[in-house]
C-alpha positions in Angstrom: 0.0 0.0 0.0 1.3 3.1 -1.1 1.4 5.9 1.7 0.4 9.2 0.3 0.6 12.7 2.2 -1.3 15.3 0.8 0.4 19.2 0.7 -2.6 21.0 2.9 -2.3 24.8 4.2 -4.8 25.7 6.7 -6.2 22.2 7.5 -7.1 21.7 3.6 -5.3 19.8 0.7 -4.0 21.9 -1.6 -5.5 20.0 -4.1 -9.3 20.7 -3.2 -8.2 24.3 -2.6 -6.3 24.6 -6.3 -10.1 22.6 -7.8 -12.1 25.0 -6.0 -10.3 27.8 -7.1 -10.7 26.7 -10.8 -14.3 25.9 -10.3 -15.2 29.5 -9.0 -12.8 31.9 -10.8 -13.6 33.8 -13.9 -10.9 35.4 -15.8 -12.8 39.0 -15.7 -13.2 38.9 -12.3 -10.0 37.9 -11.8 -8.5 41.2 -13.8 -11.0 43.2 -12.3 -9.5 42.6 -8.9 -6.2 43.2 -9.7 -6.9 46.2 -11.7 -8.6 47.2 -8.5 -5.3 46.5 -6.3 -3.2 48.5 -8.1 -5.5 51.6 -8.6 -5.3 51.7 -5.2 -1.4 51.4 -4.9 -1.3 54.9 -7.4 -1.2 57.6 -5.5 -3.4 60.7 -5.8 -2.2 63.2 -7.8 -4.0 66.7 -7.5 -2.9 69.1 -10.4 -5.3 72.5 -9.9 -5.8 74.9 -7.2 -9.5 74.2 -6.9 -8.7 69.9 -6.0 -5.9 71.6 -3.7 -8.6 73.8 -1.5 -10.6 70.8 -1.6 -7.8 68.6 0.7 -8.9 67.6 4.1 -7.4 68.6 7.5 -4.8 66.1 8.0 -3.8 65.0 4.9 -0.2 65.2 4.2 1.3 65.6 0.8 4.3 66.0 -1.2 4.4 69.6 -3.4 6.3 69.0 -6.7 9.1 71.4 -5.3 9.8 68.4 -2.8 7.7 70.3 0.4 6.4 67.7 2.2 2.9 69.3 4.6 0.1 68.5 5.9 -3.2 70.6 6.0 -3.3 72.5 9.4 -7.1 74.4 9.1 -8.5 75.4 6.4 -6.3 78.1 5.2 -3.1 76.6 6.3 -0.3 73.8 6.1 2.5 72.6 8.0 5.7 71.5 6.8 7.4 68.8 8.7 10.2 69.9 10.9 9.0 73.5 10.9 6.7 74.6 13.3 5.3 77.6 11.6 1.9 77.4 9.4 2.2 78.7 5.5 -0.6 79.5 3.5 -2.0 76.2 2.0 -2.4 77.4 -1.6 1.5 78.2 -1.7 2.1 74.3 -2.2 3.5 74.3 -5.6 1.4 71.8 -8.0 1.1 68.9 -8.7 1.0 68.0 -4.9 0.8 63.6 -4.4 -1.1 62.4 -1.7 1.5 60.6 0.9 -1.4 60.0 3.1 -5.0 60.4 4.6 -6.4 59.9 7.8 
């Protein structure tokens, strides 16, 4: 009698998993969600003065000129390692969104 082990990961055989898999997936669906994943990975670019005002509190950014801030209120910005406020529409455009709260 031959003695077989099956390859499992979680408690399942990888073989069920890989049939299941197949069964369910559709190729659309499939591209779909990783056209999904990596739209999110791309980070926000905001090119006018208008999608600039429009930036919540908190969100910090990176100006073209290298000026990395973060909206203070809603007139002014913070640059890291400087503990004085600027006038938010100063940034220089295109800003990239680093992050949002």
């Amino acid at each position: 009698m031959e003695n077989k082990v099956a390859a499992t990961n979680h408690g399942a055989p990888v073989e069920s998993r890989l049939r299941l898999h197949a069964d369910h997936s559709d190729d659309g669906v499939l591209m779909r969600e990783a056209a999904d994943t990596i739209e999110g990975l791309r980070p926000e670019v905001i090119e006018t003065q208008f999608g600039l005002e429009a930036v919540a509190i908190g969100v910090v950014v990176r100006s073209s000129s290298g000026t990395i801030a973060t909206r203070f209120d809603s007139t002014r910005g913070v640059i890291f390692g400087d503990d004085r406020s600027f006038p938010w529409k100063r940034l220089s455009l295109p800003v990239t969104v680093l992050w949002q709260p």
